[in-house]
N, CA and C atoms as an extended XYZ file, in Angstrom:
165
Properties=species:S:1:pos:R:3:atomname:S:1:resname:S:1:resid:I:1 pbc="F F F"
N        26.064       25.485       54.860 N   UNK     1
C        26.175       26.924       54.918 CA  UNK     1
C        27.226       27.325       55.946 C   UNK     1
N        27.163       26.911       56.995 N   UNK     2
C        28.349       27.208       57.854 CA  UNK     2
C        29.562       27.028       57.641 C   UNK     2
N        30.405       25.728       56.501 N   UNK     3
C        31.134       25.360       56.075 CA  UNK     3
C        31.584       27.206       55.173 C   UNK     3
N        30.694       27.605       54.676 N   UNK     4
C        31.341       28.926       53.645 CA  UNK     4
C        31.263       29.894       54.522 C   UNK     4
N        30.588       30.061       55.333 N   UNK     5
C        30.821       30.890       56.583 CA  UNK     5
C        31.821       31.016       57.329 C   UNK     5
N        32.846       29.590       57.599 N   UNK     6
C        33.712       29.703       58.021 CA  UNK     6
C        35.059       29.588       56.813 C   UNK     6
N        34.803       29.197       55.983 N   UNK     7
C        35.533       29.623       55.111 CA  UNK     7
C        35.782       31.132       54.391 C   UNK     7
N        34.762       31.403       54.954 N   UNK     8
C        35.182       33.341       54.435 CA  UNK     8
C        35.466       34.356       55.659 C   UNK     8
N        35.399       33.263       56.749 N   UNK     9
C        35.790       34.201       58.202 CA  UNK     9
C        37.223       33.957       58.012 C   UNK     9
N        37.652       32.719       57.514 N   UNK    10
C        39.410       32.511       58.025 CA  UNK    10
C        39.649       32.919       56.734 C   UNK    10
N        39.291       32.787       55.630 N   UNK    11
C        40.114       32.976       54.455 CA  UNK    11
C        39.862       34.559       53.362 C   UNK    11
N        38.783       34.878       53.656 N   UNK    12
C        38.311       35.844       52.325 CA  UNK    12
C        37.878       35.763       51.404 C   UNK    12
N        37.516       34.517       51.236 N   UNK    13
C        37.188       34.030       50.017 CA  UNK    13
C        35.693       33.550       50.195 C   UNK    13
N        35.056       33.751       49.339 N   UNK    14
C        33.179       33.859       49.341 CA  UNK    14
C        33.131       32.228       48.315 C   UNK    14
N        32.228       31.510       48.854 N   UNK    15
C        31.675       30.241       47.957 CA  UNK    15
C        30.144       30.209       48.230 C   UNK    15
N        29.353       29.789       47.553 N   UNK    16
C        27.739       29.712       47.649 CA  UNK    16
C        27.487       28.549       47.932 C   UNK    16
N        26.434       28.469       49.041 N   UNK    17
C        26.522       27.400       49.522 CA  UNK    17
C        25.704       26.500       48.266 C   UNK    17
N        26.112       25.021       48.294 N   UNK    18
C        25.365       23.821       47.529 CA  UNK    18
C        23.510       24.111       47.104 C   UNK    18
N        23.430       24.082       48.814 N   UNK    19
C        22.090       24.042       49.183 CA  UNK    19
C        21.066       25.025       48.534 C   UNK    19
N        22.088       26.124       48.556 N   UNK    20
C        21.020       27.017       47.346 CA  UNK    20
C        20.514       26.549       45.883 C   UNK    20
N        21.297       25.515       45.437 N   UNK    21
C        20.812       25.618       44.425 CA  UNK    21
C        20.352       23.973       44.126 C   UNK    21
N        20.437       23.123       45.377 N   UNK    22
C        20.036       21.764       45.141 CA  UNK    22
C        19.503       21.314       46.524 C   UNK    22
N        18.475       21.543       46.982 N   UNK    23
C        18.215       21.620       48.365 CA  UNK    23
C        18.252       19.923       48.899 C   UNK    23
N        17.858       19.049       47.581 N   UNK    24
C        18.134       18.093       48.021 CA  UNK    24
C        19.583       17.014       48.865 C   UNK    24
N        20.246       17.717       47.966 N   UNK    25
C        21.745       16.792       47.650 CA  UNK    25
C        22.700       18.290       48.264 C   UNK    25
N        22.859       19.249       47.843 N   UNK    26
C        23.161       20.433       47.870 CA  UNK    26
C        24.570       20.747       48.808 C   UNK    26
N        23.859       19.618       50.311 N   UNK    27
C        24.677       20.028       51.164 CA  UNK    27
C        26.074       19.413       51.021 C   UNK    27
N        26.405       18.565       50.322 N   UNK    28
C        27.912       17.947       49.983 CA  UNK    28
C        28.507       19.048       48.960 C   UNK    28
N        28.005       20.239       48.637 N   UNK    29
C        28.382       20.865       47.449 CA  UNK    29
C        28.833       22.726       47.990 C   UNK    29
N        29.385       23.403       47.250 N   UNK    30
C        29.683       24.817       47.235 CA  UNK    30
C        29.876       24.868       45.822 C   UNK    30
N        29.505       25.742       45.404 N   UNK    31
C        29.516       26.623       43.811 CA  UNK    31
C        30.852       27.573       43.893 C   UNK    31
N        31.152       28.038       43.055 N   UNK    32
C        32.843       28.970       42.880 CA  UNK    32
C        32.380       30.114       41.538 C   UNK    32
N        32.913       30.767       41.446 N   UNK    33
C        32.424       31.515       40.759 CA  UNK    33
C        34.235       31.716       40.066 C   UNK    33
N        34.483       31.889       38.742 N   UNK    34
C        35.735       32.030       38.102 CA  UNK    34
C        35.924       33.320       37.422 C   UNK    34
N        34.903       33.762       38.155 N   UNK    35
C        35.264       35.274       36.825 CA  UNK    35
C        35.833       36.563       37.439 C   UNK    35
N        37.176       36.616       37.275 N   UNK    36
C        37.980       37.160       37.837 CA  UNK    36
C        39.599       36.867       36.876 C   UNK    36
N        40.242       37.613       37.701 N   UNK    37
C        42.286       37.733       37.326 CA  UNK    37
C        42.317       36.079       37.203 C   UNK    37
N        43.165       35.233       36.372 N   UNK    38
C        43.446       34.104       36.444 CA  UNK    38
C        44.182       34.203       38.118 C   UNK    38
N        45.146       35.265       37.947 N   UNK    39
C        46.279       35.263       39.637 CA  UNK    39
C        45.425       35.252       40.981 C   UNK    39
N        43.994       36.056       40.638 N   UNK    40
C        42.995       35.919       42.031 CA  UNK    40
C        42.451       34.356       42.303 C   UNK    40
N        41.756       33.640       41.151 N   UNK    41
C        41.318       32.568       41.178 CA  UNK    41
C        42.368       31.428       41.681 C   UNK    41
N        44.103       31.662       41.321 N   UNK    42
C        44.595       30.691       41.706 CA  UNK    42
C        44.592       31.156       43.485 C   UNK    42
N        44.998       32.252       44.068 N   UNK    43
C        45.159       32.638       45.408 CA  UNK    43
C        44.076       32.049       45.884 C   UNK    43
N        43.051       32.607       45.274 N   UNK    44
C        41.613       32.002       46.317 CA  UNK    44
C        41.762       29.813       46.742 C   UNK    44
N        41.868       29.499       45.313 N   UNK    45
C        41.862       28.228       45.227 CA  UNK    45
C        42.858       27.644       46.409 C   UNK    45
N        44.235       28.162       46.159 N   UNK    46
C        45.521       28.553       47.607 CA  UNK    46
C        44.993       28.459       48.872 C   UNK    46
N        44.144       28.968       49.104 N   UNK    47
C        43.381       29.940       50.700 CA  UNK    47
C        42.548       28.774       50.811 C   UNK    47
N        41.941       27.830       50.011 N   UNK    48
C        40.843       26.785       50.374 CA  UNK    48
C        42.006       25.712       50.427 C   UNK    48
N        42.427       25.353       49.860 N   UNK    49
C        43.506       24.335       49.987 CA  UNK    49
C        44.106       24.366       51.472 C   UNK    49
N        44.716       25.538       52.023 N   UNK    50
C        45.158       25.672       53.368 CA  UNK    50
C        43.988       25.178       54.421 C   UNK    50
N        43.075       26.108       54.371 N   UNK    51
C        41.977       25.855       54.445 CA  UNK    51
C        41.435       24.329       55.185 C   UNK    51
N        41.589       23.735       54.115 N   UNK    52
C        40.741       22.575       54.291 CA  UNK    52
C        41.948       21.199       54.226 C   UNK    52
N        43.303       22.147       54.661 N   UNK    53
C        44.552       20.890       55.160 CA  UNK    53
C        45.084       20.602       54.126 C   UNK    53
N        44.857       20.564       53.040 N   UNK    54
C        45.045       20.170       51.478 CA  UNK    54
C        46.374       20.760       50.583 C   UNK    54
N        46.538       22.146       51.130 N   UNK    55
C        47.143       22.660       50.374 CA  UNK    55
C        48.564       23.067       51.264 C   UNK    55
């Protein structure tokens, strides 16, 4: 959970944490949601990539 916490403090971009929906395993995971502008989904995807050194 803190992982999307700090990913929506530096970036703007909202992810759900794993854990909500697999309490077991959960925590290696974040959910994305795609329903949106194709041009928003690629920016967001952009913003995690920086993000997380990648991009």
């Amino acid at each position: 959970m803190t992982w999307a916490r700090e990913l929506l403090a530096a970036t703007g971009v909202a992810v759900a944490p794993g854990i909500d929906f697999d309490t077991e395993n959960g925590h290696e995971w974040v959910r994305l949601c795609f329903a949106g502008e194709t041009s928003e989904m690629e920016e967001a995807i952009r913003r995690i990539g920086v993000f997380t050194g990648r991009g």
